[in-house]
Steps between C-alpha positions, in 0.01 A plus 500: 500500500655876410527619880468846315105445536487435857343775706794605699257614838255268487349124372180651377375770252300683842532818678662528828237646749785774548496555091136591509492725805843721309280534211725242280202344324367847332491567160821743394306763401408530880898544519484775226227663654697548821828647341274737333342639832844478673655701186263764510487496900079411456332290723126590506217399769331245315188287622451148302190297449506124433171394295364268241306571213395161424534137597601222336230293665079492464369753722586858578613413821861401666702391855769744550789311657868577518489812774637328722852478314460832383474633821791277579699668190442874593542441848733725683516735213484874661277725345319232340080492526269189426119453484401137416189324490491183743702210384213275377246762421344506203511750211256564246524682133302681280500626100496879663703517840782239638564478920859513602613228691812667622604869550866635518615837618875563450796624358479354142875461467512295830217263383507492092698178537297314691211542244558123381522318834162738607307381191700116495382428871095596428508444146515123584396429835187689403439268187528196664272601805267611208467194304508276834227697632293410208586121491406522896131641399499283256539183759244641727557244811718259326871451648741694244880377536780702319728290267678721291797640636698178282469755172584801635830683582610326854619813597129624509358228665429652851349777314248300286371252773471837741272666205321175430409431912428844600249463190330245645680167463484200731843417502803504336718215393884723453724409809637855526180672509366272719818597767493891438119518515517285812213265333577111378447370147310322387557188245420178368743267264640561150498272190843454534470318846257246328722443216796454708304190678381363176158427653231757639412258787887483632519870495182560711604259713869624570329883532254359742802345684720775514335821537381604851136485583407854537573487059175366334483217310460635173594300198580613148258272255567543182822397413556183336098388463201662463333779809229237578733165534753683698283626739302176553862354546591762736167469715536089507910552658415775724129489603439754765850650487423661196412849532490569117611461124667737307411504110772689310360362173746634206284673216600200215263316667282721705209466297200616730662565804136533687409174392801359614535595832058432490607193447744430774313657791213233372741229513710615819109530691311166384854340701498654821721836400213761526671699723864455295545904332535536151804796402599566162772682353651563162446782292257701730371864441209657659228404206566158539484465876186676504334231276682206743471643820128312560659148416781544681702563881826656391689667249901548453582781283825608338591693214222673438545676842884521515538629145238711562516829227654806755238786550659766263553779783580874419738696665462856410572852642199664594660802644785674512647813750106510619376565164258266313643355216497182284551339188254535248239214516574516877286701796685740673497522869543361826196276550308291714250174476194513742276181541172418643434167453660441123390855395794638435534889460906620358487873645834758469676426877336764721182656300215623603286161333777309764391604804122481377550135422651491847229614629236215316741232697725436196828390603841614344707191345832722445692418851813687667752217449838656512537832685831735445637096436341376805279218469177611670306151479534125630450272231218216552653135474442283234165319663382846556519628186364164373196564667430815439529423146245228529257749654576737236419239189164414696392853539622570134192262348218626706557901475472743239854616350547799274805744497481899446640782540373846656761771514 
């Protein structure tokens, strides 16, 4: 191998946390930017918004995650001012006014740098919360396990199963999320454990020797036969140790999936196995779940979650020395988003229409985060956030959303 391509600092094409925080991961330009302010001995007031225009999911409506580790990033940083919506709190969007997730006052030359971590941390925590709070709707009660971190960039693995649980996940089934969340994965077997016995029945049988009791006994039935013979098999060797089956069916010969596992829970039930669960995995988005969900307990979804499109997040000088200013197709102005209920109102920070809507019990989303680069607020832990994020989806079906604006 030509040792001339080895990294010389590191084994991995990653960031150092230290990299991020110095600004190394901006875009030059950033860099240009600052030797032009230095040069001309200008560094103006500025106050940033962070919003999105659109989403790259159904609905007008999004989680914002990521505030924590941009709190974490500006941390410490004197002068420096932060508003924030809650981590977990959903935004919404319209054709005629956006809601800014995140509000910056600063020096621009201090900050311009840190433009791509900023928008890199939401960007993609707040995708992935966003598609895994659909795919949670879309199970209703059903268990939803998170299996995807195996085709994403390890590096962001604590990141993704964070997103995907404080969306409403079960459980998790990455080893290092598990330990930094404080939470344990979940799991069941993979083909290649099967394979490596040469016989489903001598697998099942060596998992259901080895693992501790507190893992259930669920076994992967689909490997070598077809769903319905393996899990007979699997019911007739364990009997009442078997908590469930696991149908990972690959799409060649999927065929009608509902039928199939139909088919199984009849077969599994006229032999005793009622109460044995039926999860499936493989290939899972939202649409699908929602037509499986009533034939079955369970669902383990990957890529569609963990690749999950990143909510294309703005970040965009609103004001500058106390003037209003902006780019054209852009609204000027420090602002703030008022909601009653999901009635939504996008005022200019301070305004006569904000202290009416104050006044009708409307409550201001836009939170002092960082003050003078002191952090001002405690985040909530993970199961915290998890279930206020529950209690937010639950609310977001039953009451009337719409966003404005009233200046």
């Amino acid at each position: 191998m030509d040792k001339h391509s080895d990294l010389k600092d590191r084994l991995f094409w990653i960031a150092k946390e230290e990299e991020i925080v110095q600004g190394k991961t901006t875009d030059v330009y950033f860099l240009y930017t600052q030797q032009v302010l230095k040069h001309t001995n200008r560094n103006p007031r500025v106050t940033i918004e962070v919003f999105a225009r659109h989403l790259p999911l159904e609905g007008n409506w999004g989680i914002v995650l990521g505030i924590y580790e941009v709190a974490k990033l500006l941390e410490g940083k004197r002068g420096v001012n932060v508003k924030a919506m809650d981590e977990g709190e959903i935004f919404q969007i319209s054709s005629t006014v956006y809601e800014p997730v995140l509000q910056i006052e600063a020096d621009y030359a201090d900050i311009a740098t840190l433009e791509n971590p900023i928008l890199g941390f939401l960007c993609s925590s707040s995708g992935i919360a966003s598609k895994a709070a659909r795919v949670r709707l879309a199970a209703g009660d059903r268990l939803l396990f998170s299996f995807g971190t195996r085709r994403a960039h390890p590096a962001l693995a604590p990141m993704i199963e964070r997103a995907i649980y404080i969306a409403g996940f079960d459980a998790v089934s990455n080893m290092l999320a598990g330990e930094l969340m404080n939470i344990k994965p979940i799991g069941t077997m993979p083909h290649a454990l099967i394979l490596a016995f040469g016989s489903q029945k001598d697998a099942w049988k060596a998992f259901d020797s080895a693992m501790p009791e507190d893992v259930k006994r669920i076994m992967l039935v689909d490997t070598l036969y077809d769903e319905k013979a393996e899990a007979i098999m699997a019911l007739e060797l364990l009997g009442s140790r078997l908590y469930g089956v696991r149908l990972d069916t690959p799409s060649s010969r999927r065929g009608n999936r509902r039928r199939i596992i139909e088919e199984v829970r009849w077969e599994l039930s006229i032999r005793g196995g009622r109460d044995v669960k039926i999860f499936v995995s493989g290939g899972l988005d939202e649409h699908e779940i929602e037509e499986l969900r009533d034939v079955v307990d369970g669902f383990g979804v990957g890529t569609s979650v963990s690749a999950a499109p990143p909510v294309d997040f703005s970040f965009k000088v609103v004001e500058v020395d106390g003037r209003a200013i902006a780019k054209r197709g852009d609204m000027a102005g420090r602002k703030q988003v008022y909601r009653l209920g999901y009635r939504d109102v996008v005022t200019l920070a301070g305004c006569e229409a904000a202290a009416r809507l104050e006044e009708q019990g409307y409550r201001a989303l836009l939170k002092d985060l960082i003050v003078d680069g002191r952090m001002v607020q405690e985040f909530k832990s993970v199961e915290m956030l998890r279930s206020d994020v529950i209690g937010r989806l639950n609310r977001l079906s039953t009451e009337e959303r719409s966003v404005t604006w009233l200046c």
